[in-house]
LUMMIGU-381448 format. One line per 2 residues: number of its first residue (from 1); for each residue x, y, z of C-alpha. Coordinates in pm, whole numbers. Layout:
// residues N
NUM> X Y Z; ... .
END
This chain:
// residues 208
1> -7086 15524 1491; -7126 15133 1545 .
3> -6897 14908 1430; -6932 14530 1367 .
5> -6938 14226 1619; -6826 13878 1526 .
7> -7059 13731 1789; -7320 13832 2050 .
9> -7432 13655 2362; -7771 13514 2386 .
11> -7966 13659 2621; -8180 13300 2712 .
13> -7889 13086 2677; -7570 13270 2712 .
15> -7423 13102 2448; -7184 13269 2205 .
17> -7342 13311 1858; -7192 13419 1542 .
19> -7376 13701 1333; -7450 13462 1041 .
21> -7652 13226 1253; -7836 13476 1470 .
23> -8249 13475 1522; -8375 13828 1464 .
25> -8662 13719 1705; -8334 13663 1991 .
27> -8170 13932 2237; -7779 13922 2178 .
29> -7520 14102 2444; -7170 14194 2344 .
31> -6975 13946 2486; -6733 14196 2652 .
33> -6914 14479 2814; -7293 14312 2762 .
35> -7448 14631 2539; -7674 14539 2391 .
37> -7592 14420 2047; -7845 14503 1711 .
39> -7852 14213 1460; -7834 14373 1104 .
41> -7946 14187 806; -7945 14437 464 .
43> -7940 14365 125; -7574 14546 57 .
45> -7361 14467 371; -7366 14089 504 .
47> -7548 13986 826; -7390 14110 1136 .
49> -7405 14255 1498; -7426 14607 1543 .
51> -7203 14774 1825; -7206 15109 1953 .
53> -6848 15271 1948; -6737 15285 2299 .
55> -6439 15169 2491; -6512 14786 2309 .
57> -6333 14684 1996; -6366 14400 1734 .
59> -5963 14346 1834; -6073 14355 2222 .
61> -6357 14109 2212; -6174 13876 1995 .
63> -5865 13911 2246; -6099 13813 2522 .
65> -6292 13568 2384; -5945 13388 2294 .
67> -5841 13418 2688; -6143 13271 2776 .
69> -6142 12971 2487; -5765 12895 2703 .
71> -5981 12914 3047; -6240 12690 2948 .
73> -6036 12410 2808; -5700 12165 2945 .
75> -5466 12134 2635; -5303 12345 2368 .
77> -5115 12216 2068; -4782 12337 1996 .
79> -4569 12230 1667; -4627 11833 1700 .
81> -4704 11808 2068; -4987 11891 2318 .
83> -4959 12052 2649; -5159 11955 2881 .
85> -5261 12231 3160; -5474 12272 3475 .
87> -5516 12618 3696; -5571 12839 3444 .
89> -5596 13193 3545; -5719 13498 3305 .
91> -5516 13861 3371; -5273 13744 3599 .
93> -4978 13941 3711; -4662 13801 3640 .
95> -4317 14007 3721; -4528 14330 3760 .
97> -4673 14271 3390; -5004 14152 3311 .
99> -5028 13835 3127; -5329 13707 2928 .
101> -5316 13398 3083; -5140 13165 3292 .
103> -5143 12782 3369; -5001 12507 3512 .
105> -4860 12278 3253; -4784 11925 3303 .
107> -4456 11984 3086; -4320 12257 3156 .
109> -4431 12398 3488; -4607 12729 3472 .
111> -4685 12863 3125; -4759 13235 3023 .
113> -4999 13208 2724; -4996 13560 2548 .
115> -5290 13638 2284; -5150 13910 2004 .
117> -5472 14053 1835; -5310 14367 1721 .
119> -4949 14389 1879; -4694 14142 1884 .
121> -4514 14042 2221; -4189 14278 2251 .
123> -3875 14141 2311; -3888 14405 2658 .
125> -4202 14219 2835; -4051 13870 2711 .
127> -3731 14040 2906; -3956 14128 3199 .
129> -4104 13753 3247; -3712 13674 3346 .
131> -3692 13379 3109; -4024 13204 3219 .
133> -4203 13012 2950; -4409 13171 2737 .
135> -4643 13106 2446; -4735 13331 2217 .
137> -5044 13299 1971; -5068 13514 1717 .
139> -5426 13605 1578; -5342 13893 1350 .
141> -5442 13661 1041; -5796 13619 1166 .
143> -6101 13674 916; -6374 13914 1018 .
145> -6630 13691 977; -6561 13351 1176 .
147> -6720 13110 1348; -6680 13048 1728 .
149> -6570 12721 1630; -6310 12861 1397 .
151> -6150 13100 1685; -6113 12778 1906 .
153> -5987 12598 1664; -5727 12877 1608 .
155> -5640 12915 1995; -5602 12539 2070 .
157> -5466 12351 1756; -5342 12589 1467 .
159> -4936 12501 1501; -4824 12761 1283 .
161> -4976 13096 1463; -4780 13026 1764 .
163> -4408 13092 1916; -4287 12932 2243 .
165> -4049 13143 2454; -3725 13106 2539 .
167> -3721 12885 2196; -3451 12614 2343 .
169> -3686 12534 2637; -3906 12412 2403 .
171> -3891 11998 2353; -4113 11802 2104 .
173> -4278 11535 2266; -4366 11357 1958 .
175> -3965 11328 1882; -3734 11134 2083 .
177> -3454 11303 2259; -3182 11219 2007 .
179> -2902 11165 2292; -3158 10936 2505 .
181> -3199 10759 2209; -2860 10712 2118 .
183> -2820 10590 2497; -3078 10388 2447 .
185> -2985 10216 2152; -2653 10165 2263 .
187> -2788 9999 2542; -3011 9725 2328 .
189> -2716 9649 2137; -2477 9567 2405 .
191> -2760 9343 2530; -2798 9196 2211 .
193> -2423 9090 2224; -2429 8972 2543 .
195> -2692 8721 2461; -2559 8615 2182 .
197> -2265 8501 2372; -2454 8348 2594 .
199> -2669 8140 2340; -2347 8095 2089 .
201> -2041 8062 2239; -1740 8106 2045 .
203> -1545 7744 2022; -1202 7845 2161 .
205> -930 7720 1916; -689 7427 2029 .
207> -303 7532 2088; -63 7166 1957 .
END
């Protein structure tokens, strides 16, 4: 029984396709386990690539294509910030658990990035990662049918499919620190005074 792939692989340029823009007249590869994919085009059921049933799933090709989208790129965007990352490494092992990815982050050191296409991360592997950072992006919500362009988008800059672990770790950039910035304006206004001063003395009153 086949089921249906979101995209295929070209065979001339290796670049990802989705099923709605495919050439019949092209050779497309699943981009997991490179079968051979068949491009489908009927009158009932919309365009799409043909897979047959073996260990690959819709969930597991859209799960790896999502690791790789983190491999190939240098930032991710969390709430109102960006992290910016270098070093990334697919299927690493972290604490005796495999995690989806991992990189070095300019803000927070290294960064487990976990990809939930069917199962969300359990409080017992976050337990097992012994309070390291992790991010968690949550795909569940996907369409079927969606552009490669749409998946990236969704990986890199969708702030409200994604959950940063341990949650008070996790600082805004965007947002100043509000006890810096207390500091800080404390600091101004003292200075402020001071010049003052300097510029406008206070007369000092006469004593008869």
């Amino acid at each position: 029984m086949d089921f249906k792939v979101p995209f295929g692989r070209q065979n001339e340029t290796n670049a990802l396709v989705a099923s709605a823009l495919a050439d019949k007249e092209q050779q497309y590869f699943c981009p997991l386990c490179n079968e051979t994919l068949t491009l489908k085009d009927g009158k009932i059921k919309a365009k799409h690539f043909a897979h047959k049933r073996g260990e690959c799933t819709y969930d597991l090709i859209i799960h790896a294509l999502a690791e790789q989208v983190i491999i190939e790129n240098s930032n991710i965007i969390v709430e109102d910030s960006v992290i910016n990352y270098v070093n990334p490494l697919k299927e690493a092992m972290i604490n005796n658990r495999r995690a989806d990815a991992v990189v070095d982050s300019v803000e927070y050191g290294n960064l487990i990035i976990e990809i939930t296409v069917t199962n969300p991360l359990t409080d017992q592997k976050l337990k097992d990662y012994d309070n390291l950072n992790v991010l968690e992006i949550d795909l569940r919500s996907l369409e079927k049918n969606l552009s490669i362009e749409t998946l990236t988008d969704q990986v890199l800059s969708n702030p409200n499919n994604r959950t940063f672990y341990p949650k008070e770790q996790f600082v805004s950039k965007s947002k100043p620190d509000n006890i810096a910035y207390a500091l800080i304006a404390g600091v101004v206004a003292i200075a402020m005074l001071l010049i003052k001063n300097i510029l406008f003395p206070s007369k000092s009153k006469k004593r008869y």
